[in-house]
C-alpha positions, 0 to 999 in steps of 0.5 A, a space after each residue: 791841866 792849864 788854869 789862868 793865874 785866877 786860880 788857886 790849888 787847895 786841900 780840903 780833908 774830909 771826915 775820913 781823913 782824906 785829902 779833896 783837891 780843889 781850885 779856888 777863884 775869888 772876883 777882883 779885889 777880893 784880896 790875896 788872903 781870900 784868893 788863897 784862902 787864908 783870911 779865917 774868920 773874916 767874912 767876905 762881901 762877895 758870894 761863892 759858887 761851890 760846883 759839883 762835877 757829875 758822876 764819872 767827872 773832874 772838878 775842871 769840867 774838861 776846862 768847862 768849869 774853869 771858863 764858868 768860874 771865870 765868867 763868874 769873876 765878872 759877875 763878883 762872885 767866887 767860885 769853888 770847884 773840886 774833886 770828889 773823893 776817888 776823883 781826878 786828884 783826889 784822894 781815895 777809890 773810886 770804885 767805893 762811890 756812894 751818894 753818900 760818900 759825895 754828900 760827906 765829901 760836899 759837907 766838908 767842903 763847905 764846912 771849909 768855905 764857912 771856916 774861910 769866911 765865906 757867908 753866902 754859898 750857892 751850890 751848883 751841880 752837874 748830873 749825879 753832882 746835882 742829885 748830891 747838892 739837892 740832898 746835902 741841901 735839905 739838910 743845911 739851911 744856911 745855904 744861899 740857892 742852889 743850882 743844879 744842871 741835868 739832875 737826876 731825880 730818881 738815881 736808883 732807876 737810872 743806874 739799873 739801866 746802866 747795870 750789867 747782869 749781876 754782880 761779879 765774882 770779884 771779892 769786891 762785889 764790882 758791878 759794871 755800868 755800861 752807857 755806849 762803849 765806856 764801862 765803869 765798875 762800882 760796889 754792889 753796895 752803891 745801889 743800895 745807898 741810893 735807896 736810902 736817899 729821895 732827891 724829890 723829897 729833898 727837893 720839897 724842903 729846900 724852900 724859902 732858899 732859891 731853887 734853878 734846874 736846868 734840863 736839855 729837852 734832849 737829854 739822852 741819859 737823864 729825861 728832862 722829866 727828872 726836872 719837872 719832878 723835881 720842880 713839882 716837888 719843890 716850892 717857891 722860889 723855884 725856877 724851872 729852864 728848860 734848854 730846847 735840843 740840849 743833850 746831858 752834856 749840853 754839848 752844844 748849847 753851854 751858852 744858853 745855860 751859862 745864860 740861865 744861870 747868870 741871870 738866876 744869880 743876878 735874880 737871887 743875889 742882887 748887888 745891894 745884898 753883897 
């Protein structure tokens, strides 16, 4: 990976004693003490975007997520991007995921940011890292808004689509996941984590913070009525973008949400409260 001078390696250790890697870019002028993380117990005045990568992801979004962290710089906010755990340079098996295992790896993460002084905290999340923003979010009522992108509202549905026939023989109970020719093995156990989580009910408690889902009309993995769900649920402030022809990965229309997006933090962070 090449990341520009504006962004800095961290560690973050979470509840089970594992190390999250993650990248920290903070606007102009925030200090060298707050690009690098080190200026404890002092707030910042700018606001901090931690983002979500989706289920088989990295924190640097294939460089996706660099440019948005940059973008962000622009607009003074801070952006914080890591690594679940099992994922990319984090420590810890992948193959032991669970919606669980994220929303405590989210916690962590920040738990860590507030340590750093950093007060208003947006979370955004990508797909199944949507899903553990919403239900992380339910419970933290201190957080800012928050943003997810292409989440799904009913993640027990949508895995089975996924699933092979049965479990394996293997000691590890593995089930293999099939979307077009990549295949992925999780424990049998991650399906039955997710019937103890309710996206849609987190949803509907996020309220008085700012809710935004963005959803391709075209996504071929999670269907844009994930969304509506989701924005029924919810209650105001609430916003529902719809990005006509997008497909999950918003391949071709990344603009159109970055646009989404930026316009959303302008909306619920105005200059006057930084």
């Amino acid at each position: 990976m090449s990341e520009s001078s504006a962004w800095h390696r961290i560690s973050i250790t979470n509840s089970r004693g594992l190390k999250l890697a993650a990248l920290l870019a903070v606007p102009e002028g925030g200090g060298e003490a707050a690009r690098r993380g080190r200026a404890k117990g002092k707030e910042k005045a700018f606001p901090l975007v931690i983002s979500c990568h989706g289920f088989t992801g990295t924190k640097e979004g294939g460089g996706r997520a660099l440019e948005m962290g940059e973008a962000l710089r622009e607009l003074g906010c801070g952006t914080l991007l890591f690594d679940f755990t099992g994922c990319g340079e984090s420590e810890g098996v992948w193959e032991e995921i669970s919606l669980s295992r994220q929303i405590d790896d989210l916690a962590a993460v920040v738990e860590w940011c507030r340590g750093e002084g950093f007060a208003r905290i947006v979370l955004n999340g990508r797909s199944f890292g949507g899903t553990t923003v919403l239900c992380y979010a339910a419970g933290d009522r201190e957080l800012a808004a928050v943003s997810t992108w292409a989440a799904p509202a009913r993640p027990g549905s949508l895995f089975a689509r996924f699933a092979g026939a049965g479990v394996s023989d293997s000691p590890q109970d593995l089930v293999a996941l099939s979307e077009g020719e990549a295949t992925v093995y999780v424990r049998k156990a991650f399906f039955d984590d997710l019937q103890s989580h309710d996206p849609v009910q987190c949803a509907a408690r996020l309220s008085p913070r700012p809710l935004q889902l963005i959803h391709g009309t075209a996504d071929e993995v999670v269907p844009a009525d994930d969304a509506r769900l989701l924005y029924q649920a919810a209650q105001e402030p609430k916003e529902l973008a719809l990005i006509e022809g997008a497909d999950h990965r918003f391949s071709a229309h990344l603009d159109a949400v970055w646009e989404a997006f930026f316009t959303w933090l302008r909306q619920v962070l105005p200059p006057d409260q930084s």
